[in-house]
SERO-4910 file (N, C-alpha, C, O; in steps of 0.05 Angstrom, whole numbers):
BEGIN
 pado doro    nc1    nc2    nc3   cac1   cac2   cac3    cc1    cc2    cc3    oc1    oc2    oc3
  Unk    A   -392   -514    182   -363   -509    181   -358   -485    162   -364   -489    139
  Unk    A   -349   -468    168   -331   -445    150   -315   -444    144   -297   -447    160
  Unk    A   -308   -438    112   -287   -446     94   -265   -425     98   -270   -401     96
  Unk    A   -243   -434    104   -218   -427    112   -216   -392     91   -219   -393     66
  Unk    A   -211   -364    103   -208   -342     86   -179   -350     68   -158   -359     77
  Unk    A   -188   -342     35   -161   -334     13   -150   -314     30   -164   -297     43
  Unk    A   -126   -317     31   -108   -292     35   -110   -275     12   -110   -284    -11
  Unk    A   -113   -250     16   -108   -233    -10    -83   -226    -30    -68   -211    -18
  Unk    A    -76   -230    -48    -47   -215    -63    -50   -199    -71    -29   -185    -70
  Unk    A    -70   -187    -84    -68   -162    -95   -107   -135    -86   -131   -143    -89
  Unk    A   -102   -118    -80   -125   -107    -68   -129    -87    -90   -112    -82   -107
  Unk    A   -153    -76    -89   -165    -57   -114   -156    -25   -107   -145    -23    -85
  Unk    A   -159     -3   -119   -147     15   -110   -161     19    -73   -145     19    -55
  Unk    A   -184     21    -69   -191     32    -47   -190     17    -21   -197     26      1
  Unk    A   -178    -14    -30   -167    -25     -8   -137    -20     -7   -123    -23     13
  Unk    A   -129    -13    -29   -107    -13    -22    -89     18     -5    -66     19      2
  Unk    A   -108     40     -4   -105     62      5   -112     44     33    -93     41     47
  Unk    A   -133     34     42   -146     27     51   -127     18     85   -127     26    109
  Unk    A   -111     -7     65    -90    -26     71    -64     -3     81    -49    -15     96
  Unk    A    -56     28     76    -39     45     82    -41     62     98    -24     75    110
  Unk    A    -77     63     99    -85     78    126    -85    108    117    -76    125    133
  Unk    A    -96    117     85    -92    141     74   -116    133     55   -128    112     51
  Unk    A   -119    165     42   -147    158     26   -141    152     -1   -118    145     -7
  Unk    A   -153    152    -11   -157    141    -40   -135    162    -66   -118    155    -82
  Unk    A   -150    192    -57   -131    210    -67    -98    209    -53    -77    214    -65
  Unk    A   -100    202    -33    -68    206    -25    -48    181    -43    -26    182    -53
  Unk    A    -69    157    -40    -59    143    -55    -52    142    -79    -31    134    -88
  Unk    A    -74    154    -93    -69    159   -120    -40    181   -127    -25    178   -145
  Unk    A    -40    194   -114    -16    220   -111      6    204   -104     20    197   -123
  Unk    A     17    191    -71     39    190    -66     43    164    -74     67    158    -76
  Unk    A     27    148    -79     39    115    -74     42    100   -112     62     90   -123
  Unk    A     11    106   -121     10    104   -151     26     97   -165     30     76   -177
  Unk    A     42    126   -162     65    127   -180     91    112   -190    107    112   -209
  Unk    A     85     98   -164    114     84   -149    112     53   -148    132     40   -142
  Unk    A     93     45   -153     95     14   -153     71      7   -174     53     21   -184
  Unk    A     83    -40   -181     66    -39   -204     44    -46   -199     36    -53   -177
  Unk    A     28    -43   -223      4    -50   -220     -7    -75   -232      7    -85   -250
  Unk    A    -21    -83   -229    -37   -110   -251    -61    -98   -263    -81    -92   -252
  Unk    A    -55    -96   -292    -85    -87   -306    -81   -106   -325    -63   -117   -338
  Unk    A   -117   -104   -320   -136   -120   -340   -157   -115   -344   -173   -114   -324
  Unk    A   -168   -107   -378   -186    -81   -386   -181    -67   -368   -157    -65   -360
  Unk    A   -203    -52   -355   -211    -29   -334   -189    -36   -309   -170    -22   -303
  Unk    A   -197    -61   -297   -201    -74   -269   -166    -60   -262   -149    -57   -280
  Unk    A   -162    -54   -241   -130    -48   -226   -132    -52   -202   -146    -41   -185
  Unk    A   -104    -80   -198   -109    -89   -181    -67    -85   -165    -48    -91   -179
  Unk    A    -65    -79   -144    -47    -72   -133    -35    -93   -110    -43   -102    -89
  Unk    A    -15    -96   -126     10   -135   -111      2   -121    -69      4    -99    -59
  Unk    A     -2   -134    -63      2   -130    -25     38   -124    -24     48   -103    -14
  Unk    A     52   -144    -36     83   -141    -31     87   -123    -43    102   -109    -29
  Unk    A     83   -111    -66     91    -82    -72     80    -58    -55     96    -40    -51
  Unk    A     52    -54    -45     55    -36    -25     71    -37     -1     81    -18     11
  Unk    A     72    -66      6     98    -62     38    123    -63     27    141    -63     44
  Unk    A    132    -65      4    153    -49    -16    147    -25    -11    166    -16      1
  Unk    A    133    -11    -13    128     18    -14    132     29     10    146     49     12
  Unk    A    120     15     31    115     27     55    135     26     77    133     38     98
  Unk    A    165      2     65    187      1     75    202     22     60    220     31     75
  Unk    A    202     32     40    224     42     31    222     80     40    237    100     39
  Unk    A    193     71     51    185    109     53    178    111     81    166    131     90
  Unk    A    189     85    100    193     88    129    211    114    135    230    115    119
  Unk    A    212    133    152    232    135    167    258    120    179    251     99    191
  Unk    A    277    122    180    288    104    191    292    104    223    280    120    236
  Unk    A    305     90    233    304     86    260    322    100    276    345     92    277
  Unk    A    316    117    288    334    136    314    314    163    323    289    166    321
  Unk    A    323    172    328    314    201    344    285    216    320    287    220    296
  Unk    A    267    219    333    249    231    324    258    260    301    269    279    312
  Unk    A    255    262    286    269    290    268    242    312    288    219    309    297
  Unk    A    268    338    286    259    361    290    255    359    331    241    376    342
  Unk    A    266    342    344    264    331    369    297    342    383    316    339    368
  Unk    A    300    349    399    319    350    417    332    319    427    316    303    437
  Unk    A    361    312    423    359    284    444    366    286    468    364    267    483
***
């Protein structure tokens, strides 16, 4: 029998680029800055709900493609 997967809450930096579908540097540049973090000593570990915090607020919004004719 195999034991049921933890859901994750918080991912380390390179999952969490990972988790955005961008690299490690982009992450560090665009996202970093902008949401919190959990440290302890060294270890940095990044909330899941604060990146889709992130990743809602820097959606586009919904209508016509920019730079598109309608």
């Amino acid at each position: 029998m195999n034991p049921r997967p933890v859901p994750r809450i918080a991912l380390c930096p390179a999952e969490a680029a990972d988790a955005l579908g961008m690299s490690v540097t982009s992450f560090e540049k665009y996202v970093k800055p902008h949401v919190r973090v959990i440290r302890r000593g060294s270890m940095r570990l990044y909330p899941v709900r604060e990146l889709e915090r992130w990743a809602e607020q820097n959606a586009d919004p919904i209508g016509p493609a920019r730079g598109r004719a309608a």
